[in-house]
C-alpha positions in Angstrom: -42.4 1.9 25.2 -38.6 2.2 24.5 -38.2 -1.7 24.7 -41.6 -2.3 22.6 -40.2 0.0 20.0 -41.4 -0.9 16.5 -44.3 -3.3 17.7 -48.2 -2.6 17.4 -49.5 -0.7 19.6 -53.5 -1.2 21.1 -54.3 2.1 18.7 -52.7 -0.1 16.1 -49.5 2.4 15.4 -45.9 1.2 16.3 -44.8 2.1 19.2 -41.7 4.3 19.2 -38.7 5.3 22.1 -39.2 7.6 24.7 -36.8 10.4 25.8 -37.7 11.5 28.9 -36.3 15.3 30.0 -37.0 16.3 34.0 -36.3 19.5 35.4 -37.1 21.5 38.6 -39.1 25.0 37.0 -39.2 26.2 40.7 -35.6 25.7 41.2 -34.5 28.1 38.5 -35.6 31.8 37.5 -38.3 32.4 34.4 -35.1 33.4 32.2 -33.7 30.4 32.8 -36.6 28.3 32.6 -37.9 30.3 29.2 -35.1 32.7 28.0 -34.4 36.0 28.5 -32.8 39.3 26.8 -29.5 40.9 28.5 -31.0 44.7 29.6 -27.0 46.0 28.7 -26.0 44.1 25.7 -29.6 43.1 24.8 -28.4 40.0 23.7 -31.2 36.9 23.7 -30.0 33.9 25.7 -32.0 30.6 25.4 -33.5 29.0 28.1 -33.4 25.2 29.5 -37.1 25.0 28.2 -36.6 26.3 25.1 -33.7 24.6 24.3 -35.5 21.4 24.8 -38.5 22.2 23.1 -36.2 23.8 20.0 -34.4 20.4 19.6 -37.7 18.1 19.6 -39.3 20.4 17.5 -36.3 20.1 14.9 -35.8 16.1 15.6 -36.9 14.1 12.0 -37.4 10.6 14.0 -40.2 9.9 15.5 -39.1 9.3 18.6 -41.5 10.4 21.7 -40.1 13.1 23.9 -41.6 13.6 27.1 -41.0 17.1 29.5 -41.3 16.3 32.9 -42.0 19.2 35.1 -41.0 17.6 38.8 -41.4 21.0 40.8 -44.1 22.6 42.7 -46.8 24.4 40.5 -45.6 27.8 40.3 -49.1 30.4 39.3 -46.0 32.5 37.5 -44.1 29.8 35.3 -47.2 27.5 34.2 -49.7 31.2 33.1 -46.5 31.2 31.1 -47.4 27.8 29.2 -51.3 28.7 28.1 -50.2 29.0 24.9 -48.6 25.4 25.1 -51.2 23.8 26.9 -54.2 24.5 24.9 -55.2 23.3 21.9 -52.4 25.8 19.5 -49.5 23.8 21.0 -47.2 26.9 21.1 -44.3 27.7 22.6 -44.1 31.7 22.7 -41.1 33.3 23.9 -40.6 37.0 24.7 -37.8 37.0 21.7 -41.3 37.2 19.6 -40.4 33.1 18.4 -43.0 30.6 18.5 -42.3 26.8 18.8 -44.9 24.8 17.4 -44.9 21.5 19.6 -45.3 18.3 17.6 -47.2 15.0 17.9 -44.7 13.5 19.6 -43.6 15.9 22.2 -45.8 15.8 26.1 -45.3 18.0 29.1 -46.1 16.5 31.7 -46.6 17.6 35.2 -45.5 16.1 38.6 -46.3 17.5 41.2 -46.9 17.7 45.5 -49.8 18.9 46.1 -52.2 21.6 43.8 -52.8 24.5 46.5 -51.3 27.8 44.4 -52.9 25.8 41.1 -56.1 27.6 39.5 -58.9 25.5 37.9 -57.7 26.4 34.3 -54.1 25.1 35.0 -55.7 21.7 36.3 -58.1 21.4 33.1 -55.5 22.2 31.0 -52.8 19.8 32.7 -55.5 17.2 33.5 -53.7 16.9 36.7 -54.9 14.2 39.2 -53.7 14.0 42.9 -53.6 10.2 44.1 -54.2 10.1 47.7 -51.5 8.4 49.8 -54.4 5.9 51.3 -55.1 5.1 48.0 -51.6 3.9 46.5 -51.1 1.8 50.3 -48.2 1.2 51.7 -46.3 -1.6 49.0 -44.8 0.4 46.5 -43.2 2.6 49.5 -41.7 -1.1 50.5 -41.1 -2.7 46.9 -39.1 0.9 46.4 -37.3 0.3 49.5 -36.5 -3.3 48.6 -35.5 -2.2 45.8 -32.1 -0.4 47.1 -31.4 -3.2 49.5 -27.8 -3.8 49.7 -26.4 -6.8 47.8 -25.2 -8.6 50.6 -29.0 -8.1 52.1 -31.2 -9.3 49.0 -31.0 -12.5 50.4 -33.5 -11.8 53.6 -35.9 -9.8 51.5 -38.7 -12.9 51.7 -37.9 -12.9 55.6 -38.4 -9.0 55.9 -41.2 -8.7 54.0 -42.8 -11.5 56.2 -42.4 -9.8 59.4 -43.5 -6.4 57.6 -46.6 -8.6 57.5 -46.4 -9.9 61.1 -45.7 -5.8 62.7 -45.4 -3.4 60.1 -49.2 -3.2 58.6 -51.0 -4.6 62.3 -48.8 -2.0 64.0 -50.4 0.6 62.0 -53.9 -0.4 62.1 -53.4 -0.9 66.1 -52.3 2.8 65.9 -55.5 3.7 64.4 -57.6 1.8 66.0 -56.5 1.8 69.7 -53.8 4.4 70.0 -54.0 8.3 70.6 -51.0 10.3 69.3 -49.9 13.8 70.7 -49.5 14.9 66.6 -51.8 12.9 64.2 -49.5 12.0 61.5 -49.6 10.0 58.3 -49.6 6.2 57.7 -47.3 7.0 54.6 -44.8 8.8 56.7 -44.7 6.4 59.4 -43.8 3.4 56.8 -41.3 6.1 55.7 -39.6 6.5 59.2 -39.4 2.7 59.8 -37.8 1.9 56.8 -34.9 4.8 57.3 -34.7 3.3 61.0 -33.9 -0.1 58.8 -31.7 1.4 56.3 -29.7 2.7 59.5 -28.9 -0.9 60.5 -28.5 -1.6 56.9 -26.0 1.0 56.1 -22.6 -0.7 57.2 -23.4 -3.3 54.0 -23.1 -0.2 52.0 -19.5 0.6 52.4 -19.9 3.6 53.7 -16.8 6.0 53.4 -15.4 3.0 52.0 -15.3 1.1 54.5 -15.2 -2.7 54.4 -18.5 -4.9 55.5 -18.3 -6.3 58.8 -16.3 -9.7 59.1 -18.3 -13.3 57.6 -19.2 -14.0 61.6 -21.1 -10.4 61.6 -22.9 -11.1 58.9 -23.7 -14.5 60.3 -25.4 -13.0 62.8 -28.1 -10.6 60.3 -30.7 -14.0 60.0 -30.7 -13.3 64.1 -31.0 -9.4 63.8 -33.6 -9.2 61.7 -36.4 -9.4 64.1 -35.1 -7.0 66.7 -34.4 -4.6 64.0 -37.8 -4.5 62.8 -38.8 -4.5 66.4 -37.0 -1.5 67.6 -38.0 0.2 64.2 -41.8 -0.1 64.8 -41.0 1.4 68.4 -39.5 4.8 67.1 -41.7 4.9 63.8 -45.1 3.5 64.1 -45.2 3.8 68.2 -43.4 7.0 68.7 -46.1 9.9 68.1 -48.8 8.3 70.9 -48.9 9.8 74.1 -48.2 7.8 77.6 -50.7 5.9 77.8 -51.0 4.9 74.7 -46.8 3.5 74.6 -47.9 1.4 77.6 -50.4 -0.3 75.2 -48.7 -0.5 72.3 -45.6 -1.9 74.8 -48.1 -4.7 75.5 -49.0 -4.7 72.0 -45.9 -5.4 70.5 -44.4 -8.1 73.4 -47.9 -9.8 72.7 -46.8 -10.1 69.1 -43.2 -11.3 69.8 -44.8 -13.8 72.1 -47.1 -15.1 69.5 -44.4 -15.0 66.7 -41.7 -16.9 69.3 -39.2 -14.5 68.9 -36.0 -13.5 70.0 -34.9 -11.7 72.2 -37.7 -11.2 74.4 -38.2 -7.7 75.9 -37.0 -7.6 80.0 -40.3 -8.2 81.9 -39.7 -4.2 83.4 -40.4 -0.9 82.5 -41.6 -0.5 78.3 -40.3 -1.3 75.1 -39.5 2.3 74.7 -36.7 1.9 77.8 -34.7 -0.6 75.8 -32.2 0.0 72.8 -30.6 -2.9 70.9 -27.1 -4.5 71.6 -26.9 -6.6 68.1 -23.9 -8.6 69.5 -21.1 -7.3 67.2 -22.4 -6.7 64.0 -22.1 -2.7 64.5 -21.5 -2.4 68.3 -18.6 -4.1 69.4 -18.5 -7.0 72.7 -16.0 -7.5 74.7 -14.1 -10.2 73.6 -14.3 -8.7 69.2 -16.8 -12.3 69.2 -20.1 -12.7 67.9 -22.8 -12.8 70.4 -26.2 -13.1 70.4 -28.7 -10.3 70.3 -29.3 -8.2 73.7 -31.7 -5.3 74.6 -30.0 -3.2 77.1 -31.8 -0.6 79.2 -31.2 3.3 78.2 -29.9 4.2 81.8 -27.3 1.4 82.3 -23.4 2.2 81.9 -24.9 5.8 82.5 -22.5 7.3 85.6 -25.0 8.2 88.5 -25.1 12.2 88.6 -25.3 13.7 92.2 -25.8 17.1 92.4 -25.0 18.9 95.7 -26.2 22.2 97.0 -23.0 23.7 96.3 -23.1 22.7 92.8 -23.1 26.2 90.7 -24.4 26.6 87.4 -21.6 27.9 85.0 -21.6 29.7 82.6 -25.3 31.0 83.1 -25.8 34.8 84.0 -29.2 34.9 83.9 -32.7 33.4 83.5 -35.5 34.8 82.2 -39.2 33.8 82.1 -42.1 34.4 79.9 -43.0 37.0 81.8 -40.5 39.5 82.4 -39.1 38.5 85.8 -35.7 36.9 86.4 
């Protein structure tokens, strides 16, 4: 609306700028949302509400001005706003002012979830809650590819594509197939994979100022991309099943790598779970400081073999206790 300014809109009046004012009501106490008086010096001190409403109700533009409320819905602070919400557009302190709200000024409202909100607040917010199955899972991933670092905008066809090939099977596999200990969310899932991929994403960030890795590391990201995504959907969208299920979803997911042709290849033994990823260099270091290609690696090796004997004594452990009672 800011960038259409002064052109017709489809009510046929111009449209005009936006100025958009977001605040937490939860995060702050009713006198500092609204106002309150000092008890000792009985002095009135504005609050951030007021304030805001005070200046739009003064502006002589006409200018839209929109208050965002992005908190939970609090049964204290909104009973506060009747007066606003109906049809008398008031604003009515305790200091005995009222704020008559203009044409251009909207509160909006967003919010969680509406479990403290009673059926007047929802009428007179004309709240709706949008199910996560019914926004999908893209605008989680066009948000996502959104903040990919600059040296990483150049694979964003090539991850999307193999968010196509694991990502969205992988979760209807889940659902169809699979049995998890804790039933969880598709939403949340998509969530946990793409933190997994902003983990081997973050040294492009600078982090602490650090420098990228070296040109022949970042060669190597074209080659990475698959195993990253791979090891992702392991911890994300394959870790809440239970035993049996991993051993499907194991065969699952080196069936899809086999159709796909690609590389590297999970070791014939054990599951996809027993493997983590050596990415040759880019953030683990090899031997020689050269690039190498991609490796999984078994959890257990370069772990020392632990022997314990029967004269092996538990230190610093004075007692045990069960359940129960008994020592």
């Amino acid at each position: 609306m800011t960038s259409l300014k002064g052109k017709p809109s489809p009510s046929g009046s111009p449209f005009e700028a936006v100025h958009t004012f977001v605040l937490n009501p939860k995060s702050i106490t009713m006198g500092q949302l609204y106002g309150e008086f000092d008890l000792l010096t009985h002095e009135w001190t504005d609050g951030i509400l007021a304030s805001l409403v005070r200046d739009g109700a003064s502006a002589t533009d006409q200018d839209k001005r929109w208050y965002v409320f992005d908190g939970p819905v609090d049964a204290v602070w909104i009973e506060n706003m009747n007066t606003v919400l109906d049809d008398n557009k008031k604003l009515c302190l305790s200091s005995g002012e009222i704020i008559k709200l203009l044409d251009t000024m909207t509160m909006m409202f967003e919010v969680a979830d509406l479990a403290v909100a009673s059926p007047a607040t929802v009428s007179r917010c004309g709240m709706v809650y949008l199910e996560p199955s019914v926004l999908g899972f893209q605008p989680f991933i066009n948000c996502w590819m959104r903040r990919l670092p600059e040296l990483a905008t150049e694979y964003e066809d090539q991850m999307r594509n193999l968010f196509d090939v694991y990502l969205l099977p992988g979760l209807d596999f889940l659902r169809t197939s699979l049995k998890e200990i804790v039933v969880s969310v598709d939403s949340a899932l998509v969530m946990s994979f793409l933190r997994l991929m902003d983990i081997r994403l973050k040294p492009l960030t600078y982090p602490d100022g650090k420098p990228p890795p070296a040109p022949q590391f970042l060669n190597l990201i074209p080659h990475l991309l698959v195993p990253w995504v791979v090891f992702s959907m392991v911890w994300s969208v394959g870790a809440t099943c239970d035993l049996k299920s991993r051993v499907l979803f194991s065969e699952w997911l080196r069936q899809k790598m086999r159709e796909a042709e690609h590389v590297p290849p999970f070791p014939d033994e054990g599951l996809v779970y027993d493997y983590k990823l050596h990415d040759g260099g880019y953030s683990d270091p090899t031997p020689d400081g050269e690039p190498a290609p991609a490796r999984w690696i078994h959890w257990m090796d370069n772990v020392p073999e632990c022997m314990i004997t029967p004269e092996t004594r538990f230190s610093g452990v004075k007692e045990v206790r069960c359940v129960s009672g008994h020592v």
